[in-house]
SEKE-66611 format. One record per residue (C-alpha): z, x, y; chain; residue number from 0. Coordinates in steps of 0.5 Angstrom, whole numbers. Layout:
<recs>
+-------+-------+-------+--------+-----+
|    zz |    xx |    yy | cadena | num |
+-------+-------+-------+--------+-----+
|     Z |     X |     Y |      A | NUM |
...
+-------+-------+-------+--------+-----+
</recs>
This chain:
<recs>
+-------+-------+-------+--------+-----+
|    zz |    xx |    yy | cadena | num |
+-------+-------+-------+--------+-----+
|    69 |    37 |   201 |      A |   0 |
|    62 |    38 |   199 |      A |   1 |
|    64 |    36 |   192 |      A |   2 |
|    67 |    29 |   194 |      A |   3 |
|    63 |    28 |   200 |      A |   4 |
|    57 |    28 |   193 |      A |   5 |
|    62 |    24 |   189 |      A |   6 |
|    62 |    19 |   193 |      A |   7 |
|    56 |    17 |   193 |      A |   8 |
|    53 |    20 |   187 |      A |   9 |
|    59 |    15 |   184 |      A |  10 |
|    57 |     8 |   189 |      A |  11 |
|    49 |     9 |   188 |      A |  12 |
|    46 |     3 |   187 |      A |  13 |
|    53 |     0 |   187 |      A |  14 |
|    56 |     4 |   182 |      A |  15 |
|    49 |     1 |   177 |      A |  16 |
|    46 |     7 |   174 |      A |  17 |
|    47 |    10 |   168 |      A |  18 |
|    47 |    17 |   171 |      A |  19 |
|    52 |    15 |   176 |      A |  20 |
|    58 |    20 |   176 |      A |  21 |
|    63 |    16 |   173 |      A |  22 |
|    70 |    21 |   171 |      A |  23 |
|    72 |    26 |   175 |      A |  24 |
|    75 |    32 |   172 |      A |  25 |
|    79 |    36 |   177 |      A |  26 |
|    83 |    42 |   177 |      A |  27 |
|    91 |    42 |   179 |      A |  28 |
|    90 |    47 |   185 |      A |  29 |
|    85 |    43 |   189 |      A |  30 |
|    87 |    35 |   185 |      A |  31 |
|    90 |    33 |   192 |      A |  32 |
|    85 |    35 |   197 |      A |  33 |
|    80 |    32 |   192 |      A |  34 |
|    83 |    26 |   191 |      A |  35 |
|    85 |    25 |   199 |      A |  36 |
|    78 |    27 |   201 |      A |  37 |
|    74 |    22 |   196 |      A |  38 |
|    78 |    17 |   198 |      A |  39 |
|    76 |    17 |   205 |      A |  40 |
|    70 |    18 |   204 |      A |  41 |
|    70 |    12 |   199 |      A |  42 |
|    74 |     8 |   203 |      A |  43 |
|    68 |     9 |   208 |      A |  44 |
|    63 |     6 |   205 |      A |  45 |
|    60 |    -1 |   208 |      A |  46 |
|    60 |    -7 |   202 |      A |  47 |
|    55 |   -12 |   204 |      A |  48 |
|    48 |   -15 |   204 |      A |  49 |
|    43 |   -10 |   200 |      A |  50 |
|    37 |   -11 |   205 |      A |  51 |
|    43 |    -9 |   212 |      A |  52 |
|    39 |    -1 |   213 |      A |  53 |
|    48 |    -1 |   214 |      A |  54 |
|    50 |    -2 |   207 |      A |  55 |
|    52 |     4 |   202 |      A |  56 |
|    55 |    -2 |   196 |      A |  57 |
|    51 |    -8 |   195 |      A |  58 |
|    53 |   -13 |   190 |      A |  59 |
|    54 |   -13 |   183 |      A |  60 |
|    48 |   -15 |   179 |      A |  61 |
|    51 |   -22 |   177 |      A |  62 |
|    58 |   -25 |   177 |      A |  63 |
|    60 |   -24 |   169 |      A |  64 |
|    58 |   -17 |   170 |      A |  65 |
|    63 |   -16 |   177 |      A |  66 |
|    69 |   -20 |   172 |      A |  67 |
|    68 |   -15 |   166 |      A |  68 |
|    69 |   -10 |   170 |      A |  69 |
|    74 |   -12 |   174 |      A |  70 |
|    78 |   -13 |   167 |      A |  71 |
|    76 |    -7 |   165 |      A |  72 |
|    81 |    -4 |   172 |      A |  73 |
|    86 |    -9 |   171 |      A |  74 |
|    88 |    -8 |   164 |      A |  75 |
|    87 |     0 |   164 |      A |  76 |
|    92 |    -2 |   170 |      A |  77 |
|    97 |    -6 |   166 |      A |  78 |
|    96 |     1 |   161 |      A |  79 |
|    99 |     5 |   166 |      A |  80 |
|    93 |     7 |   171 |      A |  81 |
|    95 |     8 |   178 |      A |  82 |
|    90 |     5 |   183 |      A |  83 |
|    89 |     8 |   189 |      A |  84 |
|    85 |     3 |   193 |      A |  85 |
|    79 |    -3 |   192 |      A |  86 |
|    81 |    -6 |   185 |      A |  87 |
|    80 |   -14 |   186 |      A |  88 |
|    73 |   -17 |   188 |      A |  89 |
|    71 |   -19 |   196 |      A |  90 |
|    73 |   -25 |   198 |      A |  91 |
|    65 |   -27 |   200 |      A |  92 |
|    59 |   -30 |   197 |      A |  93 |
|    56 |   -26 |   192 |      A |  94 |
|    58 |   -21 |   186 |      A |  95 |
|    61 |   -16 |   191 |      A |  96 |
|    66 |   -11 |   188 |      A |  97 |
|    70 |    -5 |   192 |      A |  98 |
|    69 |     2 |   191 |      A |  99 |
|    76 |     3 |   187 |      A | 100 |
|    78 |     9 |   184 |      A | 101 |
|    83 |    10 |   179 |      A | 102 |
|    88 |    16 |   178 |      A | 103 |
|    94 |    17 |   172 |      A | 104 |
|    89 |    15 |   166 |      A | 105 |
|    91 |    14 |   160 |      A | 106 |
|    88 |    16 |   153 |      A | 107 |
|    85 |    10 |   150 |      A | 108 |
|    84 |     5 |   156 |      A | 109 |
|    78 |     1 |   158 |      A | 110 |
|    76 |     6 |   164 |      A | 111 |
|    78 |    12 |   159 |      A | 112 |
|    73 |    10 |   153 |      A | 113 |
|    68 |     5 |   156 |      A | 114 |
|    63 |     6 |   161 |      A | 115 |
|    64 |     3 |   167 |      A | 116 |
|    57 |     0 |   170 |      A | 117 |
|    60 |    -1 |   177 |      A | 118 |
|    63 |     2 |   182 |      A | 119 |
|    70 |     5 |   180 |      A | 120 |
|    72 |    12 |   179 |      A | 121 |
|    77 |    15 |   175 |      A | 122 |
|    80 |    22 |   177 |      A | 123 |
|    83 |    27 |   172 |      A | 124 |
|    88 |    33 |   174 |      A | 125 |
|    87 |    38 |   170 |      A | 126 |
|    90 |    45 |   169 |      A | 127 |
|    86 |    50 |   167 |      A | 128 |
|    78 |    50 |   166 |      A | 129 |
|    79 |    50 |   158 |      A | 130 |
|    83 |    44 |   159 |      A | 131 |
|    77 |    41 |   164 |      A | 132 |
|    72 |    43 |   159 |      A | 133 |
|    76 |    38 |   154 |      A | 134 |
|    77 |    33 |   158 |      A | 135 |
|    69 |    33 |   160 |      A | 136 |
|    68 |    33 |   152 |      A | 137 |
|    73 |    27 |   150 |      A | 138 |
|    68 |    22 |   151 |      A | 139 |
|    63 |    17 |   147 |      A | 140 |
|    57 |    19 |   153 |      A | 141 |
|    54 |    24 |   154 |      A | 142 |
|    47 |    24 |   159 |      A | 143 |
|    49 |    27 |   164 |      A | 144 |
|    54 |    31 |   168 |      A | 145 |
|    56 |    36 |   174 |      A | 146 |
|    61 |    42 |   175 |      A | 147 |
|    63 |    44 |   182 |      A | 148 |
|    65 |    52 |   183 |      A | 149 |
|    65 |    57 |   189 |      A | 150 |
|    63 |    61 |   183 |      A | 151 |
|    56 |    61 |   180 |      A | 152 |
|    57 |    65 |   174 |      A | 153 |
|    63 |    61 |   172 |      A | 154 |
|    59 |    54 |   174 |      A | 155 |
|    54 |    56 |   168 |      A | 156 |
|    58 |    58 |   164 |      A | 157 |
|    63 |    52 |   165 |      A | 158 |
|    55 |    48 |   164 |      A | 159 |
|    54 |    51 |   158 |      A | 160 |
|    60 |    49 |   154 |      A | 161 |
|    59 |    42 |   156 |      A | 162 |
|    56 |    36 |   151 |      A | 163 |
|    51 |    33 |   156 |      A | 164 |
|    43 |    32 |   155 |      A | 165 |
|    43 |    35 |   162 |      A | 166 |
|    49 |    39 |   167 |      A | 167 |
|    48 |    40 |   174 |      A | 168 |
|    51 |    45 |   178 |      A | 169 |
|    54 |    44 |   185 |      A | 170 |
|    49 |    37 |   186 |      A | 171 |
|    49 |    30 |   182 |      A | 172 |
|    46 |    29 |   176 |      A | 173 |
|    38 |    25 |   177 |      A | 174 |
|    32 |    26 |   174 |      A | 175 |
|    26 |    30 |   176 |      A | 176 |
|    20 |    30 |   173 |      A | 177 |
|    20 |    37 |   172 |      A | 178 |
|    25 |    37 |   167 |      A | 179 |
|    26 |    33 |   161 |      A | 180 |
|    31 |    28 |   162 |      A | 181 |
|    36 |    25 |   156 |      A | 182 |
|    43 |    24 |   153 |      A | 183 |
|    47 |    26 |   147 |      A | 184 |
|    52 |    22 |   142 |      A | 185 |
|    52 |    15 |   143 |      A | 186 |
|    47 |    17 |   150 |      A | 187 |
|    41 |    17 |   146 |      A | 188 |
|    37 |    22 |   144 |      A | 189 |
|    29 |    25 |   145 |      A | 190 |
|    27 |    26 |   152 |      A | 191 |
|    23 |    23 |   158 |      A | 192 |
|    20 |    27 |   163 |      A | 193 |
|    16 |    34 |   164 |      A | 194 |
|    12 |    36 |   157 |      A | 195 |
|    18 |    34 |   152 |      A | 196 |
|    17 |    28 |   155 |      A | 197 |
|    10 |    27 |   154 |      A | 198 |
|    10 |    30 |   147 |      A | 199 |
|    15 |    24 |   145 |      A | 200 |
|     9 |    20 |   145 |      A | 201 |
|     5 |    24 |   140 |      A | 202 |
|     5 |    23 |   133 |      A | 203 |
|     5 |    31 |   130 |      A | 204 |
|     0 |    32 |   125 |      A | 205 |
|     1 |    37 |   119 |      A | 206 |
|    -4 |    39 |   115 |      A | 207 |
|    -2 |    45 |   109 |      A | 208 |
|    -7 |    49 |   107 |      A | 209 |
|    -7 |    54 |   102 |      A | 210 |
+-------+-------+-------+--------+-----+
</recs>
């Protein structure tokens, strides 16, 4: 419960729009069922409406194209054969506002599988073993960040370090801390902000060789 209660929101944070919000969920078979119902209604609780309302928890998406690129990236993984579980079509209201959606049985090579969804649409994988979690959280482009849930530390560390992400939290969300260096991996960029890394990338390195 704590993992979906987190996902969900860590998912819809500022309407989904943020590089760091969870996007992929991968899940072992032995909990899948649970996970799922318990993300789904924690989703599906959620308030859509006017950013300013202290009520909301989604607001609108950053413009109108924006909203319809995404929308076409749930309808053709959806016409690929992805199941969708609820949202998944634009409010009937004024303004960009789209759903949380979350979207089940998704195949290799469809939009929401190799391409970044900057909204609010989840994608829930069923797994049936950590190695194969661990493969399926490794199978894409992306690499900023990444969160393992566990009862188990020692296996959330072990899972954490095998994992290609320039950051994996465990049992909480991805976010940046000043502390800490932040920054991705593979097409996520490279080089750090934040903490002494960070401050060090605004430093040209002198080398003087004396002999």
């Amino acid at each position: 419960s704590a993992a979906a209660e987190t996902g969900a929101w860590a998912r819809n944070l500022n309407g989904g729009q943020s590089c760091i919000a969870a996007k992929r969920f991968v899940v072992h078979t032995d909990v899948y069922d649970a996970f799922l119902d318990a993300l789904v209604d924690e989703i599906d609780a959620l308030v859509v409406g006017d950013p300013t309302d202290e009520a909301t928890d989604v607001g609108p998406q950053a413009r109108e194209d924006l909203m319809e690129s995404l929308h076409e990236q749930v309808t053709a993984s959806v016409d690929a054969g992805a199941t969708l579980v609820t949202g998944g079509e634009p409010l009937d209201r004024a303004g960009a506002f789209y759903p949380p959606t979350v979207l089940t049985d998704v195949p290799d090579g469809c939009p929401v599988d190799t391409e970044e969804t900057f909204g609010p649409v989840a994608t829930v994988y069923e797994v049936d073993d950590e190695e194969a979690a661990i493969e399926t959280a490794n199978d894409t482009e992306f690499g900023l960040g990444a969160s393992v849930w566990t009862e188990d530390r020692d296996r959330g560390e072990r899972v954490a370090s095998r994992i290609d992400a320039g950051c994996v939290y465990v049992n909480q969300l991805v976010k940046s801390d000043p502390r800490v260096p932040f920054g991705g991996v593979k097409d996520s960029g490279y080089g750090r902000e934040l903490s002494e890394a960070g401050i060090k990338e605004f430093v040209n390195r002198k080398t003087v060789w004396v002999e």
